[in-house]
LUMDORO-665546 format. One record per residue: residue in one letter; x, y, z of N, C-alpha, C, O in turn. Coordinates in pm, whole numbers, padded with zeros to 5 digits, always signed. Layout:
# LUMDORO-665546
aXYZXYZXYZXYZ
...
This chain:
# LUMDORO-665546
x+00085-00120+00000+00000+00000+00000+00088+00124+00000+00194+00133+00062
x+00031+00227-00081+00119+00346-00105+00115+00457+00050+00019+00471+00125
x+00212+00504+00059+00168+00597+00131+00050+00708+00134+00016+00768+00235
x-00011+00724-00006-00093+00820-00007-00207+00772-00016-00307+00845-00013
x-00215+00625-00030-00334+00522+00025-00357+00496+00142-00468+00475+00191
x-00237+00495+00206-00276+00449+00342-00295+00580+00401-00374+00560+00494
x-00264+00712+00398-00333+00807+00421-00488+00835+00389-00557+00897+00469
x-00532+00791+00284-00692+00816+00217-00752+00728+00317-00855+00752+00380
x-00666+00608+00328-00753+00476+00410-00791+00532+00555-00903+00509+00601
x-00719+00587+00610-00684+00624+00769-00760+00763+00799-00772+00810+00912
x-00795+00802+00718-00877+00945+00698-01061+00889+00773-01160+00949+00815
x-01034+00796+00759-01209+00767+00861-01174+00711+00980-01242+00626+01038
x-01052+00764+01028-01032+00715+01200-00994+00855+01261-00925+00928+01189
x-01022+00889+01351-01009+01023+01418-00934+00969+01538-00897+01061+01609
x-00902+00853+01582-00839+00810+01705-00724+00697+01673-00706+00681+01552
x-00656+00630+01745-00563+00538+01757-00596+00428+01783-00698+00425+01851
x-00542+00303+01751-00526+00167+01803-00443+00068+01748-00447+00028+01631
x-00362+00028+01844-00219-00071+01806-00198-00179+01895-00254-00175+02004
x-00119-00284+01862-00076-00383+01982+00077-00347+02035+00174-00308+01970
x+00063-00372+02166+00185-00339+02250+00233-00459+02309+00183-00481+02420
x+00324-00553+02265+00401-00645+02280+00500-00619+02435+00591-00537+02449
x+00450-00710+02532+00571-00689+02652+00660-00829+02674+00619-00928+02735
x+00744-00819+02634+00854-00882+02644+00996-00892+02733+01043-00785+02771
x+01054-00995+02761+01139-00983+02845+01226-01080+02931+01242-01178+02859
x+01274-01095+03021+01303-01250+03046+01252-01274+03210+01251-01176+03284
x+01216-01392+03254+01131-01458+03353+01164-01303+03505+01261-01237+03542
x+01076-01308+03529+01060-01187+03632+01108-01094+03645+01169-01087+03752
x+01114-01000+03578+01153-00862+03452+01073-00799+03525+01128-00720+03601
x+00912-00806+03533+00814-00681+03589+00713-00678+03502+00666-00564+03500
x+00646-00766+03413+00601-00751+03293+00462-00734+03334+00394-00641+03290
x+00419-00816+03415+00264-00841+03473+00268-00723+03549+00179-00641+03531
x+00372-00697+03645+00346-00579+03724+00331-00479+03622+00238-00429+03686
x+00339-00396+03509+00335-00320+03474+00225-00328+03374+00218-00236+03292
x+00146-00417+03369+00015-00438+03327-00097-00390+03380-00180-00312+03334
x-00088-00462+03512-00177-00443+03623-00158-00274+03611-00248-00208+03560
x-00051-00219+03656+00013-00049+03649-00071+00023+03604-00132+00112+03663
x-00083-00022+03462-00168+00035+03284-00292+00043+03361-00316+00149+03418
x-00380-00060+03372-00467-00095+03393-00531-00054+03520-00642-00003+03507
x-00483-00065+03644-00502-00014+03786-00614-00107+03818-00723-00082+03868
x-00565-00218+03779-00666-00368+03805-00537-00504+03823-00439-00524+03750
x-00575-00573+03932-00541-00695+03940-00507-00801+03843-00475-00908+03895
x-00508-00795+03699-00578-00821+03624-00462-00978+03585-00495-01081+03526
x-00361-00950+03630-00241-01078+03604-00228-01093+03729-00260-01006+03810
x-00163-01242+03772-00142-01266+03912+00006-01212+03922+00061-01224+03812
x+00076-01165+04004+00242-01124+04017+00290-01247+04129+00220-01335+04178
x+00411-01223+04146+00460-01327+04230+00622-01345+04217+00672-01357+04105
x+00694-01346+04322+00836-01351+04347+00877-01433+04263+00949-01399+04169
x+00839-01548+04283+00868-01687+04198+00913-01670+04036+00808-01619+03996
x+00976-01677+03949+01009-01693+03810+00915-01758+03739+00868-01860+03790
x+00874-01719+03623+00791-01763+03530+00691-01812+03597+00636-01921+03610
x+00680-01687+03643+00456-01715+03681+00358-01707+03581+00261-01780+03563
x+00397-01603+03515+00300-01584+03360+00342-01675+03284+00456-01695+03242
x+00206-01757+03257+00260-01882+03152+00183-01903+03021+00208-02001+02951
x+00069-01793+02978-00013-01767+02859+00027-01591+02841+00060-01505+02922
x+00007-01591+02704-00002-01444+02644-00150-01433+02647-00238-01501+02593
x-00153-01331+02724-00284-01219+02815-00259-01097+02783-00152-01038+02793
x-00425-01031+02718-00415-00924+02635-00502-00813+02771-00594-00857+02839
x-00461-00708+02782-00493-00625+02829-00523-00522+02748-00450-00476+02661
x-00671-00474+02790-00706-00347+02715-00697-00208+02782-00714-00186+02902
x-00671-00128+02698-00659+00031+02773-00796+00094+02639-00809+00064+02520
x-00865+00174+02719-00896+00262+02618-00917+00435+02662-00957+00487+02767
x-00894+00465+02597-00861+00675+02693-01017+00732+02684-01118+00694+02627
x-00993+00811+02746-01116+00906+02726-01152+00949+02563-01269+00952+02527
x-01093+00966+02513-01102+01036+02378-01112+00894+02260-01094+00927+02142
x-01140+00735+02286-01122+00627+02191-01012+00553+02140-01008+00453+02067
x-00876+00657+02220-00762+00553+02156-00716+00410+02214-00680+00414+02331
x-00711+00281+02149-00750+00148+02221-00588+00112+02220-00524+00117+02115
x-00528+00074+02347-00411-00007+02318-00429-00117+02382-00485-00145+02488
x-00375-00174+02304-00421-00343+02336-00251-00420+02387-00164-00432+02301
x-00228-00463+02529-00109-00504+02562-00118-00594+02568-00224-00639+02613
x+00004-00692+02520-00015-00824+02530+00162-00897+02630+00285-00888+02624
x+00062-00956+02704+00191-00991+02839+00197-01091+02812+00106-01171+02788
x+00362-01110+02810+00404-01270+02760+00499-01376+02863+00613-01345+02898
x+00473-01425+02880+00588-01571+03021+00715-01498+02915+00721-01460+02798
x+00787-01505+03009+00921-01487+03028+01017-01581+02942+01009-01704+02932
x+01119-01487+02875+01186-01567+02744+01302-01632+02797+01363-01530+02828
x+01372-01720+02829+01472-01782+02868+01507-01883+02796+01432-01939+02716
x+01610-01912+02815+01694-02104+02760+01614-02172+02800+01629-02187+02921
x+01504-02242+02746+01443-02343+02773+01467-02471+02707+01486-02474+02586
x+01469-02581+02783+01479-02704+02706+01414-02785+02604+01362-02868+02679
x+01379-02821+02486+01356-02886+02407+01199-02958+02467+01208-03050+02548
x+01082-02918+02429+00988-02987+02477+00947-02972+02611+01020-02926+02698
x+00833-03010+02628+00801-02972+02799+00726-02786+02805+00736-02705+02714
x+00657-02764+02933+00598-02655+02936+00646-02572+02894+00590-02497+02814
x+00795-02555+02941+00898-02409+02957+00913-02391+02812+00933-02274+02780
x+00909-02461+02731+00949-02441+02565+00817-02432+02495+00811-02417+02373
x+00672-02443+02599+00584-02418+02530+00550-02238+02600+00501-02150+02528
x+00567-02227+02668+00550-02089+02763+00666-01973+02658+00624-01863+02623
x+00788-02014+02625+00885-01937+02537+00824-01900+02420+00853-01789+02376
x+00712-01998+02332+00705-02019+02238+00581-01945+02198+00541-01925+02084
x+00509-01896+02347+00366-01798+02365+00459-01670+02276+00440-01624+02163
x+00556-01639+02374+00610-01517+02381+00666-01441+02244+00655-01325+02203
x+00752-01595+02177+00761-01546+02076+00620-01531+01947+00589-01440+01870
x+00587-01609+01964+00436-01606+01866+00364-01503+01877+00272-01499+01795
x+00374-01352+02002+00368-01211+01983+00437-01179+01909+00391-01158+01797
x+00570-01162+01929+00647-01066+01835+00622-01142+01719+00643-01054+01635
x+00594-01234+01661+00581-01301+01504+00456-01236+01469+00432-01233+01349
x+00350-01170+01569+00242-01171+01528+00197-01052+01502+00085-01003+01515
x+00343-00989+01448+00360-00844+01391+00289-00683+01509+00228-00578+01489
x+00339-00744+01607+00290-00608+01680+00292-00425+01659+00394-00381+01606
x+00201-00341+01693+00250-00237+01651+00400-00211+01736+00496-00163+01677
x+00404-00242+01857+00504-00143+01927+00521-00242+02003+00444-00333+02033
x+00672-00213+02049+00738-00352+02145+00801-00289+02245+00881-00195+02237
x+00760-00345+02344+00861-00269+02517+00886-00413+02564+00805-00500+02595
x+01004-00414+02560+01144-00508+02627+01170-00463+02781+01211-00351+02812
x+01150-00534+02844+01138-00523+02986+01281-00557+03065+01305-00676+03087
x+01357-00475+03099+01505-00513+03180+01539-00467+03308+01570-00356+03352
x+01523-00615+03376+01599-00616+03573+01705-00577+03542+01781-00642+03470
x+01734-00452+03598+01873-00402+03632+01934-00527+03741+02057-00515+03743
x+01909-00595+03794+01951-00687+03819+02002-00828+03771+02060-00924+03821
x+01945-00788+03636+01976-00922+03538+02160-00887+03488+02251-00821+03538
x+02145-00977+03358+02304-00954+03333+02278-01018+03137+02177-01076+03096
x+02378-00990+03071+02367-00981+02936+02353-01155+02913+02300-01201+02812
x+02399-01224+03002+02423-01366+02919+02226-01393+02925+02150-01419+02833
x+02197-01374+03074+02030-01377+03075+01921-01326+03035+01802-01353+03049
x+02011-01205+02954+01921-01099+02871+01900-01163+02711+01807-01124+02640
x+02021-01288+02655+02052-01288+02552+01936-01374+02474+01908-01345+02358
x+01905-01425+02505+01765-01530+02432+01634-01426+02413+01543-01456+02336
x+01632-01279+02502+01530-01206+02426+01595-01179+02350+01560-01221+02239
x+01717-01103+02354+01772-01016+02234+01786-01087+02075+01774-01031+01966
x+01815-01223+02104+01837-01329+02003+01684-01317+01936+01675-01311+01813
x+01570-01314+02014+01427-01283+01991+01432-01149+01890+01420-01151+01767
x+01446-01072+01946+01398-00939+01911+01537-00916+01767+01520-00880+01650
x+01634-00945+01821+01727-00903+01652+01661-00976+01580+01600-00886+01523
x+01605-01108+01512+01561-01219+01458+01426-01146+01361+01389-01205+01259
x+01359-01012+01404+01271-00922+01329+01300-00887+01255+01236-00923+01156
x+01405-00798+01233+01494-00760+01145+01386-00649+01057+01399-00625+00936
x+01269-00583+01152+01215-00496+01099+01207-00386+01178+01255-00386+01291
x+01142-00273+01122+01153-00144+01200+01009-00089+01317+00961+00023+01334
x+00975-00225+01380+00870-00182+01493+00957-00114+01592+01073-00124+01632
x+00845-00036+01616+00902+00115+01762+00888+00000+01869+00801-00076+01913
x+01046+00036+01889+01123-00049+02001+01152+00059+02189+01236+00149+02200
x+01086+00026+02271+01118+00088+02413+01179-00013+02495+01136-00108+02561
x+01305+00041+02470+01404-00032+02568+01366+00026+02712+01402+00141+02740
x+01284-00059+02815+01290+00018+02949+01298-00080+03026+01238-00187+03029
x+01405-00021+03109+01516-00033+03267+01371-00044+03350+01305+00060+03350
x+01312-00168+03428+01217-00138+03493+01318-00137+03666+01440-00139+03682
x+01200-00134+03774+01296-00167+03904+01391-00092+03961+01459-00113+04061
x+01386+00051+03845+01462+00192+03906+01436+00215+04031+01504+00300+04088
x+01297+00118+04129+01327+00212+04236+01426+00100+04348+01400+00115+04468
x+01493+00035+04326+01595-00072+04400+01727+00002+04391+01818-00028+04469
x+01747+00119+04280+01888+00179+04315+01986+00119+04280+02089+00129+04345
x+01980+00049+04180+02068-00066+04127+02193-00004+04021+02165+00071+03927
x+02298-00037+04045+02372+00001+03894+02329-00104+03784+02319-00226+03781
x+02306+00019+03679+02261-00007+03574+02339+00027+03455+02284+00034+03345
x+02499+00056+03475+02568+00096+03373+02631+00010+03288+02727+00050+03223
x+02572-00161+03275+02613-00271+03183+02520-00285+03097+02520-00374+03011
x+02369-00139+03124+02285-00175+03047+02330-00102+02896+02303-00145+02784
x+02393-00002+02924+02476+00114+02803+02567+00005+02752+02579-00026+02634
x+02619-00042+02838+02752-00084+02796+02759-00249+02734+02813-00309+02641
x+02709-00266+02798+02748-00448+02702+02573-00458+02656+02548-00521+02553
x+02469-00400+02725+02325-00452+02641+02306-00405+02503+02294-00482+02407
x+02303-00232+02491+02221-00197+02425+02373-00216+02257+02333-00233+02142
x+02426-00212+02269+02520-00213+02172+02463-00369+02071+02412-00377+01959
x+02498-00460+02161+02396-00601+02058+02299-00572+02054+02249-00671+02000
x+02206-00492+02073+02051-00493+02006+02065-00411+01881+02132-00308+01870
x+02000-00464+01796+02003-00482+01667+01883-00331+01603+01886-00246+01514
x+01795-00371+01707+01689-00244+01659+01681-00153+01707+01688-00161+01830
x+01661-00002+01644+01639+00108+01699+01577+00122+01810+01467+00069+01802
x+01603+00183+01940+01488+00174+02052+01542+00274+02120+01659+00308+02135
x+01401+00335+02177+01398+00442+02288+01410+00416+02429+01349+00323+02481
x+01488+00498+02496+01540+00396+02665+01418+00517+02749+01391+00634+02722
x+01375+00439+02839+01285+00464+02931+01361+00393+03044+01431+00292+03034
x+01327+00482+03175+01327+00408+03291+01224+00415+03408+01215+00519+03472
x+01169+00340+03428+01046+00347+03504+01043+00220+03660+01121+00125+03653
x+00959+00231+03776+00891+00117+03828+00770+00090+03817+00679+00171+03837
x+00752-00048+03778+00615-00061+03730+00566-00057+03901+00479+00028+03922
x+00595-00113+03986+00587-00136+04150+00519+00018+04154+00397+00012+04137
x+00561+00130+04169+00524+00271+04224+00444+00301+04102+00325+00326+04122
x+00472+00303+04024+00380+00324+03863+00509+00474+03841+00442+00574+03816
x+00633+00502+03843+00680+00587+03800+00762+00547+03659+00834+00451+03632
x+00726+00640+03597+00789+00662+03449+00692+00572+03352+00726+00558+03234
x+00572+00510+03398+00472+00470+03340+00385+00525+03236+00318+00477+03145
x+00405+00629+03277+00305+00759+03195+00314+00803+03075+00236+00810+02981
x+00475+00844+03101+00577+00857+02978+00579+00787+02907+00540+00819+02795
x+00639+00614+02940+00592+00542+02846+00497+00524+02783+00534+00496+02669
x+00347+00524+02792+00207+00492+02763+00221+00622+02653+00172+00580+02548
x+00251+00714+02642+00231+00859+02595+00316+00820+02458+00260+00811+02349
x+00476+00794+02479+00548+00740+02353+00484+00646+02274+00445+00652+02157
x+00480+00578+02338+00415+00449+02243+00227+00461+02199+00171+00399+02109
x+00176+00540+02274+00091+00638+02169+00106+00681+02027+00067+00634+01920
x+00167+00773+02055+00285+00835+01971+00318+00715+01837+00355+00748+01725
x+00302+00615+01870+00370+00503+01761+00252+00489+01716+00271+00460+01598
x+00138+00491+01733+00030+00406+01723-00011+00477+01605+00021+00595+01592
x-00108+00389+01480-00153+00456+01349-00300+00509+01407-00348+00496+01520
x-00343+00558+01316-00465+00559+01351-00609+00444+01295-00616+00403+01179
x-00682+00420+01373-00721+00274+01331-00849+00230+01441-00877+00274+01552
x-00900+00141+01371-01026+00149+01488-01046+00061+01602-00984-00045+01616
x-01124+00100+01675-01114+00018+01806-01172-00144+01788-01282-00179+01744
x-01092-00205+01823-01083-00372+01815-01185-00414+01905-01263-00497+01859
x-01211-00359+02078-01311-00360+02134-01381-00273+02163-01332-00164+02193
x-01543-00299+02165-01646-00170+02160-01664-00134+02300-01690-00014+02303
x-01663-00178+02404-01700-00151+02550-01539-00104+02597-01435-00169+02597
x-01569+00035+02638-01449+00079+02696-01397+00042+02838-01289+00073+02888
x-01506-00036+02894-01443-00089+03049-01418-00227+03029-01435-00307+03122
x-01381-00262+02921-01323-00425+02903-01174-00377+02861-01129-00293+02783
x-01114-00483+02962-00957-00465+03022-00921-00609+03005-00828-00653+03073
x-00999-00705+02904-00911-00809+02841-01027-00911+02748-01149-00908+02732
x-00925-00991+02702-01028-01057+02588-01053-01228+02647-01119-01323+02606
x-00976-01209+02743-00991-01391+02838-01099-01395+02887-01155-01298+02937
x-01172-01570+02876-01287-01553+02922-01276-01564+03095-01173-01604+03149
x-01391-01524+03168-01400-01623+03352-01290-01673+03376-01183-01635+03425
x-01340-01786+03325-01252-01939+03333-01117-01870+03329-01094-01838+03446
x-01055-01845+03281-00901-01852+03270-00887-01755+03416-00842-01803+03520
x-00920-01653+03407-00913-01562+03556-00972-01664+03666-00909-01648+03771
x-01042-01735+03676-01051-01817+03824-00973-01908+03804-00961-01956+03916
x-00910-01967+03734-00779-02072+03723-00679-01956+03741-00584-02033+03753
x-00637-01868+03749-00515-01799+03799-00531-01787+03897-00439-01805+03977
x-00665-01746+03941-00622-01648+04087-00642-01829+04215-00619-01828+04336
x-00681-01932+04148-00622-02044+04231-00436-02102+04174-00370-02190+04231
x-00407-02048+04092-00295-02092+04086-00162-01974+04173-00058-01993+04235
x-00231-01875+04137-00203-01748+04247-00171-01795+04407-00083-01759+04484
x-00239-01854+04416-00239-01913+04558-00167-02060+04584-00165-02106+04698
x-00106-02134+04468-00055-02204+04503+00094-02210+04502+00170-02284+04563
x+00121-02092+04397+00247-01999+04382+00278-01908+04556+00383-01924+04618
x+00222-01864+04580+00210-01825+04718+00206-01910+04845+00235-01874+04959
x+00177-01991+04817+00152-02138+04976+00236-02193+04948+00321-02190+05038
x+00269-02256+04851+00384-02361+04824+00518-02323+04782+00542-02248+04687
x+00629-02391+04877+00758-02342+04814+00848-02429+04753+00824-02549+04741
x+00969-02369+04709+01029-02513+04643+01033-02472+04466+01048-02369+04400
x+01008-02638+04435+00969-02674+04271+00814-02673+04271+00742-02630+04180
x+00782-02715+04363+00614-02802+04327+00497-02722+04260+00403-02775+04199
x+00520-02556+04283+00413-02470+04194+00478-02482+04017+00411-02452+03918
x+00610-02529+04014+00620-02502+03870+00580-02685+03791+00588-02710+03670
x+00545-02774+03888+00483-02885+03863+00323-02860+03859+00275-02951+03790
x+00221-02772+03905+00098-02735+03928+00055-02703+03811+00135-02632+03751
x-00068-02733+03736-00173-02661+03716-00279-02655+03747-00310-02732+03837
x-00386-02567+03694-00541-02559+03700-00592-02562+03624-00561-02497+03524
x-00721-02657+03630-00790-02738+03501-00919-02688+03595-00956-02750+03694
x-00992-02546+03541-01185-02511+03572-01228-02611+03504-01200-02627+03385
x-01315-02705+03584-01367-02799+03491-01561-02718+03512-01644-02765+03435
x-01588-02657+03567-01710-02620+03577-01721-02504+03630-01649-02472+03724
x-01825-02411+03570-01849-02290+03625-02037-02313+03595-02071-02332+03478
x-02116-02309+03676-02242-02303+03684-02310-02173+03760-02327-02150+03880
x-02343-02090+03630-02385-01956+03664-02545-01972+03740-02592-01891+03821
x-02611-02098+03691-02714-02138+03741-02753-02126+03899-02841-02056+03948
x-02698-02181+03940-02718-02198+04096-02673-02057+04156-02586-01978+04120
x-02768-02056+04263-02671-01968+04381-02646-01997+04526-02740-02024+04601
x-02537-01992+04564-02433-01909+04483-02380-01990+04353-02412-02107+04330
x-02296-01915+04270-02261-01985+04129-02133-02077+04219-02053-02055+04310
x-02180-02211+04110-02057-02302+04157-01927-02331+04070-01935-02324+03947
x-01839-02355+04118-01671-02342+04053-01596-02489+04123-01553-02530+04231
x-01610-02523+04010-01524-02682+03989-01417-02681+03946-01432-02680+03824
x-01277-02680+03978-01149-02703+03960-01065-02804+04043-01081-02841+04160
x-00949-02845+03928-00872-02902+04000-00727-02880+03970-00676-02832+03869
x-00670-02925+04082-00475-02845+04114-00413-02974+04024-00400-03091+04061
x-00391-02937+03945-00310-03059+03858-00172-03082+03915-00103-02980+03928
x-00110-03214+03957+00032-03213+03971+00091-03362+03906+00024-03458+03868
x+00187-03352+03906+00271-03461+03792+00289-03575+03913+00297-03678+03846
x+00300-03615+04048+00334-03770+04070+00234-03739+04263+00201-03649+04340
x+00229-03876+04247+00164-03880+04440+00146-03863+04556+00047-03867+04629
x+00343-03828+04583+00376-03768+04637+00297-03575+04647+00221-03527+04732
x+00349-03524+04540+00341-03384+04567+00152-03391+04567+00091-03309+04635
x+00089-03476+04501-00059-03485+04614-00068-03442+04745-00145-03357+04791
x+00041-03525+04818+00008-03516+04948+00061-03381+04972-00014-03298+05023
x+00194-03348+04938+00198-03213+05006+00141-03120+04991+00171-03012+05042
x-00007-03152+04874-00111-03000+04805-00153-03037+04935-00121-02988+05043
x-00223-03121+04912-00326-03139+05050-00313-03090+05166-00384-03008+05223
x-00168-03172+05221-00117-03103+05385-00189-03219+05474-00267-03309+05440
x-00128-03182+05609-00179-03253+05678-00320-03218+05741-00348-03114+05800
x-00427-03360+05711-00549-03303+05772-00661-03223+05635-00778-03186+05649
x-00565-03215+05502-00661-03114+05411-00621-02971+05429-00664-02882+05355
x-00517-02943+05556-00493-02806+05574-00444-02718+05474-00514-02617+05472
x-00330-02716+05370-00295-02671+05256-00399-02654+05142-00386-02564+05059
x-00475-02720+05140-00530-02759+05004-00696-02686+05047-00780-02657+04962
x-00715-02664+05213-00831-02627+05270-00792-02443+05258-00856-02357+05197
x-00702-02432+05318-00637-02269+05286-00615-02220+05134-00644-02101+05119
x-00571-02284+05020-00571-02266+04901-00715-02237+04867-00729-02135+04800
x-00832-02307+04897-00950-02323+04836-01031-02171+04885-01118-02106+04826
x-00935-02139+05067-01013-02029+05089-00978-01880+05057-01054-01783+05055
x-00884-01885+05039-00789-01749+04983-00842-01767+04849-00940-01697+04825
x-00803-01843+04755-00880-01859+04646-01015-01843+04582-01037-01808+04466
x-01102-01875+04676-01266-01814+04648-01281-01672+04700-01367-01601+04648
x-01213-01628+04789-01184-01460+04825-01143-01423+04653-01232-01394+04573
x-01070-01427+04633-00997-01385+04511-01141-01334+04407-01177-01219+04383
x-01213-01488+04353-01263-01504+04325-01431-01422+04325-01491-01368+04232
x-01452-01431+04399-01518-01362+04469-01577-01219+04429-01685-01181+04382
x-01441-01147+04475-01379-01013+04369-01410-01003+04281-01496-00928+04235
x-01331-01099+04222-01349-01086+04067-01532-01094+03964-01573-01037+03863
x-01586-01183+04048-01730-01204+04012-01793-01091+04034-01878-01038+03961
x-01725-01026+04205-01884-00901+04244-01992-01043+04308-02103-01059+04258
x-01957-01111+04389-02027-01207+04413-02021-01331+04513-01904-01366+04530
x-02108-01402+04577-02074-01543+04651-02010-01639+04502-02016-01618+04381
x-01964-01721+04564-01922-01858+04509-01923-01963+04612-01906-01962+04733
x-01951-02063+04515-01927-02215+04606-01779-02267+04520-01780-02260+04397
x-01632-02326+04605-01549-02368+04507-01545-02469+04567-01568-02478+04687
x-01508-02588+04469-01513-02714+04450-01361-02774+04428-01327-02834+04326
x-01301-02756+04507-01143-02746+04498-01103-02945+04514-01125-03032+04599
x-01040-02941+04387-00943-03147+04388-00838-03144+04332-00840-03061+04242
x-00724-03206+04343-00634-03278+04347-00627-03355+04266-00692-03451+04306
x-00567-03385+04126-00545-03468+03995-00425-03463+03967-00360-03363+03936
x-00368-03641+03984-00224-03666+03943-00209-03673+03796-00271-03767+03747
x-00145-03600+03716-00169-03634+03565-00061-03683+03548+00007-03583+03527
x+00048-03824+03539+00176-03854+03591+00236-03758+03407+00176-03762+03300
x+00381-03677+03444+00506-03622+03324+00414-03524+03250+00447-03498+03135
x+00294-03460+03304+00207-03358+03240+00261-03222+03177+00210-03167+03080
x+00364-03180+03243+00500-03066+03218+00576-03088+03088+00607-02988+03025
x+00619-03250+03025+00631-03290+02954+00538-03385+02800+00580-03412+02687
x+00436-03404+02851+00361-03421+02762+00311-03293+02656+00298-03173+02682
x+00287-03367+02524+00235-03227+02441+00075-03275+02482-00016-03199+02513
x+00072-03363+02478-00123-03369+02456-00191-03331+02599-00300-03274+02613
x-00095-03380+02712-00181-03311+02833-00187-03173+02835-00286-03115+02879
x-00038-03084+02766+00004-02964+02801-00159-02895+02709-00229-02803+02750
x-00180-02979+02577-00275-02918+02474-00409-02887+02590-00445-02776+02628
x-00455-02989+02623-00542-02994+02767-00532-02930+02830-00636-02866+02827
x-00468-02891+02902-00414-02791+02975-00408-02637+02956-00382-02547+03036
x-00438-02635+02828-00455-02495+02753-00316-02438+02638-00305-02338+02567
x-00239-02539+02659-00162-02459+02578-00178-02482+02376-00252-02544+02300
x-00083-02406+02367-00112-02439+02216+00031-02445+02145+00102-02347+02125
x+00064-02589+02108+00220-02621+02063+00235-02621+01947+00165-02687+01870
x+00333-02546+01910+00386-02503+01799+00388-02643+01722+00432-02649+01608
C-alpha cells in the first residue's frame, strides 16, 4: 500500500489503536506493569520466576477512543527442548511473530547480558523497524545499571527508545504509555466496551487467581509442577458453583497439596474463592481437587489440555 493510500484509508479514523508487545526474560516486571496500565489486578504477580505462563491481552482505552491493546508474555529464557517451559517461550515469541504495533522489552537491572541474551536473540531475529522501548524497569531498588549502556544496548540490533520506570510505584509509566501512543496509526477500536480490560474468558481468571495461591503457599519446585484445570463454572445456581482441579505430575506432591489433615489444600480453596469472589462481584461455592496427571509438564497432549497451544 502506497503511502498516499494508506493516508486516504486512515482518513475515517479520528483516534488510535495498536498492539503493544511486553517482552522480556522470567521476572523482569512484565505483569506488574500491566496491572500499572490498567489499575486492576488483572495478572497474578509473584516472586517466583515464570509465573506468567499464557499471552494475556490487556485493554486500555482513553477518554477520547484511543484502544491499546497489551499483550503480556511468560518470560523468554533457555528453555529445554519440549516440555511446558518451551511451550511458555514459544507464547512469547508467537507475539512478536504476530507483527505487533510497538514492542517494550522489559530489563531487571539486576539481570546480566548472558540472561538478557535469548530475548535479544528474539527481538534481533525481526529484522524490521517496529518502535522499540528499551525500558530499565525496578529503578526504584537503586541498582547500577551501567552494563545496560555498555554491554546490552550495543547487541541490540533495533532502533529503541530507553525509558526508565517502576512498574511497583507506577513511576515513568506515563511517559511510556504517551510514547508508544505516539507510535500508534490511527485505526479502529478492536473492542467496543471501553471498560473491558481483556479478551480472556471467567474461566481462565478463576484458574489464575487459584494458581495465584498455590504460587504463594507452596515453596520449592512443586508450583512449577501445578496446574489448573476449571472444569465447571455453573452460573445457574446460587451461589454460582466453581469446579477445579490443582493438577500435579506424581503422588507424592498430592500429598503435600493437601497437607496434613486437608490443611494446605483447605487454605488454598479459601484465599482462592476470596480472590474469586472479587473478581465475580459475588458469593461462590469452590469445589477445589487434586489430579495426578503422571510427566504432564512434559507431555504435548496433556500440556494441549491444559490450555496450551504447541507449535
Amino acid at each position: 500500500m502506497t503511502d498516499q493510500m494508506s493516508s486516504i484509508f486512515n482518513t475515517e479514523y479520528k483516534t488510535k489503536s495498536g498492539y503493544v508487545a511486553i517482552v522480556g526474560r522470567p521476572n523482569s516486571g512484565k505483569s506488574t506493569l500491566l496491572n500499572a496500565l490498567l489499575g486492576s489486578d488483572l495478572q497474578i504477580v509473584s516472586e517466583k520466576a515464570q509465573t506468567t505462563r499464557w499471552n494475556t491481552h490487556g485493554i486500555l482505552t482513553d477518554d477520547i477512543g484511543n484502544q491499546m491493546i497489551f499483550i503480556d508474555t511468560p518470560g523468554i529464557h533457555r528453555a529445554k527442548v519440549g516440555g511446558v517451559n518451551e511451550a511458555m517461550v514459544g507464547q512469547a515469541t508467537q507475539a512478536l511473530k504476530d507483527d505487533p504495533t510497538v514492542i517494550w522489552y522489559l530489563v531487571d537491572p539486576n539481570s546480566s547480558l548472558f540472561h538478557e541474551q535469548p530475548v535479544i536473540d528474539q527481538l534481533n531475529a525481526l529484522g524490521g523497524l517496529v518502535p522499540l522501548a528499551l525500558v530499565l524497569n525496578k529503578t526504584d531498588l537503586g541498582l547500577n545499571t551501567s552494563w545496560i549502556e555498555r554491554e546490552l544496548a550495543p547487541v541490540l540490533k533495533l532502533k529503541s527508545q530507553a525509558f526508565q520506570i517502576s512498574a511497583l510505584n507506577k513511576s515513568g509509566v506515563e511517559e511510556l504509555r504517551a510514547w508508544s501512543l505516539e507510535q500508534l496509526p490511527l485505526g479502529p477500536q478492536y473492542y467496543n466496551d471501553p471498560e473491558q480490560i481483556s479478551d480472556k474468558p471467567m474461566k481462565f481468571f478463576i484458574g489464575e487467581a487459584i494458581r495465584e495461591q498455590v504460587l504463594g503457599q507452596l515453596s520449592d519446585e512443586l508450583p512449577y509442577s501445578t496446574a489448573v484445570l476449571v472444569e465447571k463454572v455453573s452460573e445457574a445456581t446460587k451461589p454460582m458453583h466453581v469446579s477445579a482441579s490443582i493438577c500435579v505430575e506424581r503422588e507424592s506432591q498430592k500429598g503435600i497439596l493437601i497437607g496434613a489433615k486437608g490443611a494446605k489444600i483447605k487454605s488454598i480453596g479459601i484465599m482462592s474463592r476470596k480472590k474469586i469472589e472479587k473478581l465475580m462481584d459475588g458469593q461462590i461455592h469452590l469445589e477445589l481437587k487434586v489430579k495426578v496427571i503422571p510427566g504432564w509438564t512434559k507431555n504435548k497432549k496433556e500440556l494441549q489440555k491444559l490450555g496450551w497451544v504447541i507449535q
